[in-house]
N, C-alpha and C positions, 0 to 999 in steps of 0.2 A: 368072540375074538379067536382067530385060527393061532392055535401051538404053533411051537417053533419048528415040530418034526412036517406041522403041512406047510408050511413057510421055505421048509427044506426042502420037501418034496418039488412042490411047484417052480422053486429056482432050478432043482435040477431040472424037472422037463422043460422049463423056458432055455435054461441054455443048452442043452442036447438038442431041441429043436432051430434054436438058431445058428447052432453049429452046423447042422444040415442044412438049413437055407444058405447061409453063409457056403458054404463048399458046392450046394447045386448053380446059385448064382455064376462063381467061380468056372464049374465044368461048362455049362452049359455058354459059355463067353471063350473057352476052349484057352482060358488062360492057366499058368500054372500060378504056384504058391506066390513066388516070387514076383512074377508079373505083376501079379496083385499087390502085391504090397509096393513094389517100387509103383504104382499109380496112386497108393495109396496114402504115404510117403511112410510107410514104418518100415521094419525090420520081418523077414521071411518068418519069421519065430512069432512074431504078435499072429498071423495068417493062420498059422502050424496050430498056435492055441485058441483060436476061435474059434476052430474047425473040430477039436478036440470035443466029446461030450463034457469032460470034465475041466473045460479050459475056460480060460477067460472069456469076460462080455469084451469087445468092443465098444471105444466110446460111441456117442450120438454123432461128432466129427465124422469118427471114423466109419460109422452105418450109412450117414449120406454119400462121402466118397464111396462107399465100395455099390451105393446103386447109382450115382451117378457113372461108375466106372462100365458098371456091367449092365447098365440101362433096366435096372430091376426097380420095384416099388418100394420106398423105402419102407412103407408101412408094413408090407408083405414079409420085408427081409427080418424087420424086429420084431412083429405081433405073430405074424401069419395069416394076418386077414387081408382078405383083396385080395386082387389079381399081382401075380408074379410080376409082369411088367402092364405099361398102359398101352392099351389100344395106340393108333394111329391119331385119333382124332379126339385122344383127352386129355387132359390137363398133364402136366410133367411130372413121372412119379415125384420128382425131387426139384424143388428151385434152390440152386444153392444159393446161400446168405441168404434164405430167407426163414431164417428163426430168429427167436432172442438174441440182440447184440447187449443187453442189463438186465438190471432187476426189476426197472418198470414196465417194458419191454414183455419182463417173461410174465410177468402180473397181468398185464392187461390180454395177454394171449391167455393165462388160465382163466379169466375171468370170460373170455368169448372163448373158449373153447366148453366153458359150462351151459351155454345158452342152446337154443333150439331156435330155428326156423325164422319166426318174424322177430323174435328179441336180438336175434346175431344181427339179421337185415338191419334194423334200429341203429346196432350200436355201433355198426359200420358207417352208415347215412352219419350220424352225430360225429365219429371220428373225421369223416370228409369236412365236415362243414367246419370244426374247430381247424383244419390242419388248412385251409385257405387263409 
């Protein structure tokens, strides 16, 4: 079980690094602070401390807005994995509305997002045929 000092650690380097994804996003869309946030709908100040190493997370809301705004991957903007934005010809980094709107909702997404390959294909097919 990791202590609370690497617990510590790791939160800081998650959000120093999302602080910088979150501000390259930003430059490289050649928006300022503000811009951003009014797209975003918060206040200049939530931007100011995302961008901060030692500032606030961003909600999941507000992580899809800022790549739907700046056409970045959302995965890329939270994790750092993947490509910064998508190709031309691949899936949308972000669909918006398309997460959990409950708590069945978020269940049956953890419960397919635990599977691999032909058990996800399965449990998809099964979803289609109940949902006719």
């Amino acid at each position: 079980m990791p202590s609370q000092f690497h617990i510590y650690q790791w939160r800081k380097t998650a959000m120093s690094a999302m602080s910088s994804r979150i501000r390259k996003c930003r430059a490289v869309c050649a928006l300022s602070q503000s811009e951003l946030a009014r797209r975003v709908g918060v206040n200049r100040s939530a931007v100011t401390q995302w961008e901060q190493l030692a500032g606030t997370l961003p909600s999941v809301e507000h992580l899809i807005q800022i790549a739907v705004v700046t056409g970045s991957s959302f995965e890329w903007i939270a994790t750092g994995r993947g490509p910064f934005r998508s190709g031309a010809d691949a899936e949308p980094a972000v669909i918006t509305g398309d997460y959990a709107l409950d708590a069945l909702e978020s269940s049956a997404l953890t419960y397919l997002r635990s599977m691999i390959g032909l058990k996800k294909r399965i449990a998809i097919q099964v979803l289609e045929v109940l949902a006719r």
